[in-house]
C-alpha positions as CSV (number, residue, x, y, z in Angstrom):
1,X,-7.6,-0.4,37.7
2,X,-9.9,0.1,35.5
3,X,-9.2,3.0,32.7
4,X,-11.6,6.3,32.3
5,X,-11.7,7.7,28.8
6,X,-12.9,11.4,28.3
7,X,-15.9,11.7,26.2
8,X,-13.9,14.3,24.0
9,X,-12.2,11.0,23.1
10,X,-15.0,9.1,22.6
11,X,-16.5,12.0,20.3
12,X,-13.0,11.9,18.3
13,X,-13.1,7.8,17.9
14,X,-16.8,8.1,17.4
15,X,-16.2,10.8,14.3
16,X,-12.8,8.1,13.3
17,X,-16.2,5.8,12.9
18,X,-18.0,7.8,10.4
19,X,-15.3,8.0,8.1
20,X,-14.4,4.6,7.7
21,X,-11.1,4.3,9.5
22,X,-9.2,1.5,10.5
23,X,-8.4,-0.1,13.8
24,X,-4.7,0.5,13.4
25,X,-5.2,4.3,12.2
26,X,-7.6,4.9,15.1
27,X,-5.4,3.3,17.6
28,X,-2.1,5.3,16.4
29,X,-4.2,8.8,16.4
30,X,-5.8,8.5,19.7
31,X,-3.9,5.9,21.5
32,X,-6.9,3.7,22.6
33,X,-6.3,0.1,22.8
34,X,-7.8,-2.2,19.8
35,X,-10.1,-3.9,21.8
36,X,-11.5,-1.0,23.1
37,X,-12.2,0.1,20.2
38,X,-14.2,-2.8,19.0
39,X,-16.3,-2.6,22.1
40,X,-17.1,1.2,21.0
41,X,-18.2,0.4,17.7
42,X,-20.2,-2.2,18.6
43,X,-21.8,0.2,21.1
44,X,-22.1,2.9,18.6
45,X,-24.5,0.5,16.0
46,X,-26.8,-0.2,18.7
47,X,-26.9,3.5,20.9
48,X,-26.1,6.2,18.7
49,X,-25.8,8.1,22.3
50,X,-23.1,5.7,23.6
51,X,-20.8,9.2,24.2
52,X,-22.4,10.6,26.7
53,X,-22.9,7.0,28.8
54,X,-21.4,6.7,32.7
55,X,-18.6,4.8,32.8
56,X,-18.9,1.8,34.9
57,X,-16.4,2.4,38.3
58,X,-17.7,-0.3,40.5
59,X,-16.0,-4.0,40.5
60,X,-18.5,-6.7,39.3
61,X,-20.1,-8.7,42.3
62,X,-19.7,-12.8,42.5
63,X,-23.4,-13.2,41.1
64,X,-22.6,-10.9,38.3
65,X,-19.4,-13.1,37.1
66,X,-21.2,-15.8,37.6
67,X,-23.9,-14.8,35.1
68,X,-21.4,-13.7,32.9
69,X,-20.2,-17.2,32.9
70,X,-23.4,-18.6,32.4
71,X,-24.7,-16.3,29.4
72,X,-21.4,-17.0,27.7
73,X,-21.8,-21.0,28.1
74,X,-25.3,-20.2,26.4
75,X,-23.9,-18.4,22.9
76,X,-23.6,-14.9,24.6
77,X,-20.3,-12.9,23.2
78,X,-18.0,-11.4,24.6
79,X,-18.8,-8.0,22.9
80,X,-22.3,-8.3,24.0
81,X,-21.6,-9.4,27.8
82,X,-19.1,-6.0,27.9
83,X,-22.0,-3.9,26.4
84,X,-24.4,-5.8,28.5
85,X,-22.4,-5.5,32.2
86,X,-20.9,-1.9,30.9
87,X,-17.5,-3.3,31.0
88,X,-14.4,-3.6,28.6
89,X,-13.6,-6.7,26.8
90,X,-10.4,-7.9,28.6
91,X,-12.4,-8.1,32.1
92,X,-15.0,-10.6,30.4
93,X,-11.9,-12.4,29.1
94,X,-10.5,-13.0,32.2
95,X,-13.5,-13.8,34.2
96,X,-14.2,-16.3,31.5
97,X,-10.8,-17.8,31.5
98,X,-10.7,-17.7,35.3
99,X,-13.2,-20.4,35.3
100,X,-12.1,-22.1,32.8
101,X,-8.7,-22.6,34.6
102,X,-10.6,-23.9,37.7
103,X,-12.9,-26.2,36.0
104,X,-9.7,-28.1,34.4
105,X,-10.9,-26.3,30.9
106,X,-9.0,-25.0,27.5
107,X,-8.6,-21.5,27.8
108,X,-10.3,-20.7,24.8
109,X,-14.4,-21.7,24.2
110,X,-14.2,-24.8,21.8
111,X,-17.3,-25.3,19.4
112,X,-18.2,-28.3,18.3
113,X,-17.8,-29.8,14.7
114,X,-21.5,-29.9,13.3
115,X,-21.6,-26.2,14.6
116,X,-18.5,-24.7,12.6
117,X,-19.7,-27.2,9.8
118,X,-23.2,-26.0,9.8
119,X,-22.1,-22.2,9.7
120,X,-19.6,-23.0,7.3
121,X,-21.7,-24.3,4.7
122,X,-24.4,-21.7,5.3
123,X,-21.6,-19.4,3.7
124,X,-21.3,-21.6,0.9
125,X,-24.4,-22.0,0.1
126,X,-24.9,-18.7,0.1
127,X,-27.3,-18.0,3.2
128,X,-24.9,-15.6,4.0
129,X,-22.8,-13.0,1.9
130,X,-19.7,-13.0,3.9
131,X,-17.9,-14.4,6.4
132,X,-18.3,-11.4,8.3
133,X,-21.7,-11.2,7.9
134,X,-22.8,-14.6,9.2
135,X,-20.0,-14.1,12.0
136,X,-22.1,-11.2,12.8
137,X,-25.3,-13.0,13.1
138,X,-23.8,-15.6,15.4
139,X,-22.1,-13.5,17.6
140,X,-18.4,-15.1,16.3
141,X,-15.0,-13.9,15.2
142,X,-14.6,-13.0,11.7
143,X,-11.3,-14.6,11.2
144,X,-12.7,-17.7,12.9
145,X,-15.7,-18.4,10.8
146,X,-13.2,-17.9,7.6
147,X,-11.3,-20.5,9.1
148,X,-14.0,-22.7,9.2
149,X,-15.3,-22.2,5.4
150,X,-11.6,-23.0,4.4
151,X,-11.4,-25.5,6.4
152,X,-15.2,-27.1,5.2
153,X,-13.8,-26.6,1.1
154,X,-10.5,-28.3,1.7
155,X,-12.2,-31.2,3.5
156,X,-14.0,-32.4,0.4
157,X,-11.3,-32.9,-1.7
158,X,-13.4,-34.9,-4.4
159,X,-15.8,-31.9,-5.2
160,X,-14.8,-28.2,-6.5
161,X,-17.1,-25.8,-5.4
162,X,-18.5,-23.5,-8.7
163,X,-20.7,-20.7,-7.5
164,X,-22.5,-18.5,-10.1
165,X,-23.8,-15.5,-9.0
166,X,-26.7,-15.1,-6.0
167,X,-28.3,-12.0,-7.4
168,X,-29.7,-13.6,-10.9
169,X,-30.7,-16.7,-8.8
170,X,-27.7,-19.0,-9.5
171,X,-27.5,-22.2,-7.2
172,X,-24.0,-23.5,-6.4
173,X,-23.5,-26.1,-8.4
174,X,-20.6,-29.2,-7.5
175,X,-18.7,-30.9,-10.6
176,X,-16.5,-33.7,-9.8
177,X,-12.7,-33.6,-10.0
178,X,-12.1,-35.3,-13.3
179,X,-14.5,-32.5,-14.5
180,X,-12.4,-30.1,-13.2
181,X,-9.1,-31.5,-14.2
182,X,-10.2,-32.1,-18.1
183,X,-11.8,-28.6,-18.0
184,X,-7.9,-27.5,-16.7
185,X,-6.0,-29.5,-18.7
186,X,-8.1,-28.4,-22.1
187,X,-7.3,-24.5,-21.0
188,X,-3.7,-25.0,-20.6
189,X,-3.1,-26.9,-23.7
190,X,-5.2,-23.9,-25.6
191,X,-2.7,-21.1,-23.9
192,X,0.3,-23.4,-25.0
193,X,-1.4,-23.6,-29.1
194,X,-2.8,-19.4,-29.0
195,X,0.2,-18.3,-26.7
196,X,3.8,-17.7,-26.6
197,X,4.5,-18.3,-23.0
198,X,7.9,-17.4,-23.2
199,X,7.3,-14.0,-23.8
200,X,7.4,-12.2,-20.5
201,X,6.3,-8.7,-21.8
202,X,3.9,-7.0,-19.8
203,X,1.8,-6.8,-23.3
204,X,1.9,-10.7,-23.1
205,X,0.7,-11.2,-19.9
206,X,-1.9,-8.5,-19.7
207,X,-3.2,-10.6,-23.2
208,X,-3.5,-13.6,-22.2
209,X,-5.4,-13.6,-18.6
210,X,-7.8,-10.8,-20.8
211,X,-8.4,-13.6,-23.3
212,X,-8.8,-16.1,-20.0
213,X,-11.1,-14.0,-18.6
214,X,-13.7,-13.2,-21.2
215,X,-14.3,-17.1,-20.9
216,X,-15.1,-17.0,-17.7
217,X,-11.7,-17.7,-15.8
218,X,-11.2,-15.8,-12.6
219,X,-7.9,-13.7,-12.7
220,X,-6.3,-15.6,-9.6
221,X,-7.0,-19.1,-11.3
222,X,-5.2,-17.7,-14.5
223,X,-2.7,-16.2,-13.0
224,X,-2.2,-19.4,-10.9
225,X,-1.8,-21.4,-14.7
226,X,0.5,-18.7,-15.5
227,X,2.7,-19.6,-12.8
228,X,2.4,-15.7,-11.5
229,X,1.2,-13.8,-8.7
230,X,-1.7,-12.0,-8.8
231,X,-0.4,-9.1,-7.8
232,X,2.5,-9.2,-10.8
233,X,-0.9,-9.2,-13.2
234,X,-2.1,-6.2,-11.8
235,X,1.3,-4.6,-11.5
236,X,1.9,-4.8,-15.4
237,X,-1.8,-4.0,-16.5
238,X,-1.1,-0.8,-15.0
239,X,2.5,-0.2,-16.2
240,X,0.4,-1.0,-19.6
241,X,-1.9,1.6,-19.0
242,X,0.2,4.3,-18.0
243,X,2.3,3.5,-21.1
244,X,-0.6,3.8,-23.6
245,X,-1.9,7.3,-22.0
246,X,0.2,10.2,-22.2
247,X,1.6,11.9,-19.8
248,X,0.1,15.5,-19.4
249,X,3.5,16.3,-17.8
250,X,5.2,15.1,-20.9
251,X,3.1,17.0,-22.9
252,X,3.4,20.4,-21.2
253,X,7.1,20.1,-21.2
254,X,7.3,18.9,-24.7
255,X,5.3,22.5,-26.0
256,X,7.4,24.4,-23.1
257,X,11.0,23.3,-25.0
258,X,9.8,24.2,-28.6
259,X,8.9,26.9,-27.8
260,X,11.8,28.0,-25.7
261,X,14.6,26.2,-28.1
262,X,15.3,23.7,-25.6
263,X,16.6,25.7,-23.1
264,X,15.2,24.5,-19.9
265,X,16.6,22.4,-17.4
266,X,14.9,19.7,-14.9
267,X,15.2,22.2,-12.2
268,X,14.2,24.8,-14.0
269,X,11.1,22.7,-16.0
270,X,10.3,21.7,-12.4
271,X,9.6,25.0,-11.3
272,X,7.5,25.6,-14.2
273,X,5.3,23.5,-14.0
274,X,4.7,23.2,-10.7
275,X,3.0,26.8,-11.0
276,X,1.1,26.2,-14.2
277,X,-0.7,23.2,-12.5
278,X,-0.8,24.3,-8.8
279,X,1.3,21.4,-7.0
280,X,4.5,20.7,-6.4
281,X,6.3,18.6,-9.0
282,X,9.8,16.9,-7.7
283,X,12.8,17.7,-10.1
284,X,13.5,14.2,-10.1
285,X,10.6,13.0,-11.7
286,X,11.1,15.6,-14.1
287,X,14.6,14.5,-15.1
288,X,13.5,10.9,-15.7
289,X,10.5,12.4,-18.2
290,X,12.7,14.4,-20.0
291,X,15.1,11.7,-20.7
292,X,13.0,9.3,-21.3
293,X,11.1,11.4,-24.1
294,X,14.5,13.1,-25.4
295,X,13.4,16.4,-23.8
296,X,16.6,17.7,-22.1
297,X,18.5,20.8,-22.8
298,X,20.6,21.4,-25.2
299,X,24.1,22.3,-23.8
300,X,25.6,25.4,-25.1
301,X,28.8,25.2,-27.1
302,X,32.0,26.5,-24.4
303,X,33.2,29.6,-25.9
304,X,37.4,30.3,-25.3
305,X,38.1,32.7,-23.0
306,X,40.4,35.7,-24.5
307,X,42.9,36.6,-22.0
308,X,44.4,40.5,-22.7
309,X,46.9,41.7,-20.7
310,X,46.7,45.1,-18.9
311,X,48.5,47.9,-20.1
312,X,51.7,48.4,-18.0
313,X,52.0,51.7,-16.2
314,X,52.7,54.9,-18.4
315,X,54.8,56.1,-15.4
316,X,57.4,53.5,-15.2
317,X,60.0,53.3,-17.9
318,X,59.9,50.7,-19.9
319,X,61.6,47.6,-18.8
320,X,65.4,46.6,-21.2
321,X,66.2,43.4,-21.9
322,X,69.8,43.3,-20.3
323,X,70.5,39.4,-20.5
324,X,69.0,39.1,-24.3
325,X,68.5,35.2,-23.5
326,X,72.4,34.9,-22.5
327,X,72.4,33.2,-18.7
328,X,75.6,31.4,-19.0
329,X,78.0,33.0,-16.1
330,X,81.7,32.9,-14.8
331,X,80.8,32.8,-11.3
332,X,77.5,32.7,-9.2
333,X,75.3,35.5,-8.3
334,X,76.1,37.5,-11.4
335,X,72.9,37.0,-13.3
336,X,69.2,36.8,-11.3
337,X,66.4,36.8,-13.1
338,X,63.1,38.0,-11.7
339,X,59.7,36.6,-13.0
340,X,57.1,39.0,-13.5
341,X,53.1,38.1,-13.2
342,X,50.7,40.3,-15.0
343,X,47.3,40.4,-14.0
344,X,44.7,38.8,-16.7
345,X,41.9,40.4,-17.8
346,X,39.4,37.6,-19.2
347,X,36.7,39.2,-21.5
């Protein structure tokens, strides 16, 4: 049965478009499958008016499968055969694999070598920007024509691909692998001579693939000699940077306890500054700052507590010391002794 979607939520995926949202966000907001949604946008880049478009309700007739076949067997895909036959993705699918299955077929369309190879080096050569692009153009998956330019670059093993840059009318240029391995070999022996590699320091690190870099070494290559991931570079370059810039936080607490005589807790330091700056700030954080640049309070010195004893009752006579310390007895029960409890007034 085929599912009718309201064209208020075609008008909320449709403004999920224009700004830039993912598949996944889209889908969780509006609960509209993923493969819907790619039929959608590919609607919306070629009728801007795609909203307001009748749903289709009718089934598809025998002749109409049959072209669908047929236009698919031609280059035809499947995006364009649902835009095309105003259905969704998954019935082209399953028309298409339907006849697959009774002509003894793979399920899935398989193209032939020089076709992935041609498209493939078209990317490397630069005809085309991106992957996505020339996937675009041909009417293919994305993640399948990546698969075929990785596949194309790790076939010839005895060539390393160097592209320079297509906008100031570079050529890609092939060096052999001895090239290649001297040209390594030469770098790591200069980071072993200019560089202390068993200094792990963020300071280091962020050195060294700088140095690599301004000649000409790509970060993931370096980071690759370095025997680190990419993202562990990035990760201490910007635990570098924070470190070099101060903290506005630690500043405005740092002028706060001078001029309060270090008086102010985290809690209390929170609260200020989250109204001098206009957002929240979490205590937390603040505690960590604050020890971390020696700002905490200063504890107050515990003062002793002066116990005075009330004045007994003017109306009472005043108690006399009968036993005078003497509680040795003849007999039991001739000397009790009551203990009295005074109240304590602390001041």
């Amino acid at each position: 049965m085929r599912k009718v979607y309201s064209v208020e939520t075609k008008q909320l995926v449709s403004s999920l478009f224009r700004e830039f949202k993912s598949y996944r966000e889209i889908e969780a907001l509006t609960s509209v499958p993923r493969d819907v949604l790619r039929l959608w946008k590919a609607r919306a880049r070629n009728d801007e008016a795609w909203v307001l478009a009748d749903e289709r309700k009718s089934l598809l007739s025998y002749e109409e499968k049959e072209e669908i076949v047929r236009l698919h067997s031609l280059g035809d895909s499947i995006t364009d055969l649902a835009i095309r036959f105003n259905v969704y993705r998954t019935t082209v699918k399953s028309i298409i694999n339907s006849h697959r299955k009774r002509e003894g077929k793979p399920a899935k369309r398989v193209q032939s070598q020089f076709f992935a190879s041609s498209i493939a080096a078209s990317v490397i050569e630069g005809r085309f920007p991106s992957a996505k692009q020339a996937a675009e153009f041909y009417g293919l998956e994305p993640r399948t024509v990546q698969r075929w330019v990785k596949s194309e670059l790790q076939k010839d093993r005895d060539c390393d691909i160097v592209r320079k840059n297509i906008s100031d009318g570079g050529v890609p240029m092939r060096y052999s692998a001895s090239a290649v391995l001297a040209y390594t070999m030469a770098i790591k022996e200069w980071i072993l001579k200019n560089f202390n590699l068993k200094d792990h320091s963020d300071e280091n690190i962020v050195s060294i693939i700088g140095s690599l870099t301004q000649k000409g070494v790509p970060i993931k290559e370096a980071c690759s000699w370095l025997g680190i991931n990419r993202s562990t570079f990035y990760r201490k370059r910007k635990r570098q940077l924070q470190s070099q810039e101060p903290d506005p936080l630690v500043i405005q607490m740092t002028e706060l306890q001078k001029r309060r005589n270090f008086s102010y807790g985290a809690k209390r330091m929170a609260v200020y500054l989250s109204k001098i700056n206009g957002f929240a700030v979490n205590h937390k954080k603040v505690a960590r700052l604050m020890r971390l640049h020696g700002l905490n309070s200063r504890v107050r010195p515990k003062r002793r507590c002066s116990a005075k004893l009330d004045a007994t009752d003017q109306t009472r006579e005043p108690l006399v010391n009968l036993l005078n310390r003497d509680f040795s007895s003849t007999s039991p029960m001739k000397k009790l002794v009551v203990q009295s409890i005074n109240t304590l007034s602390i001041k």
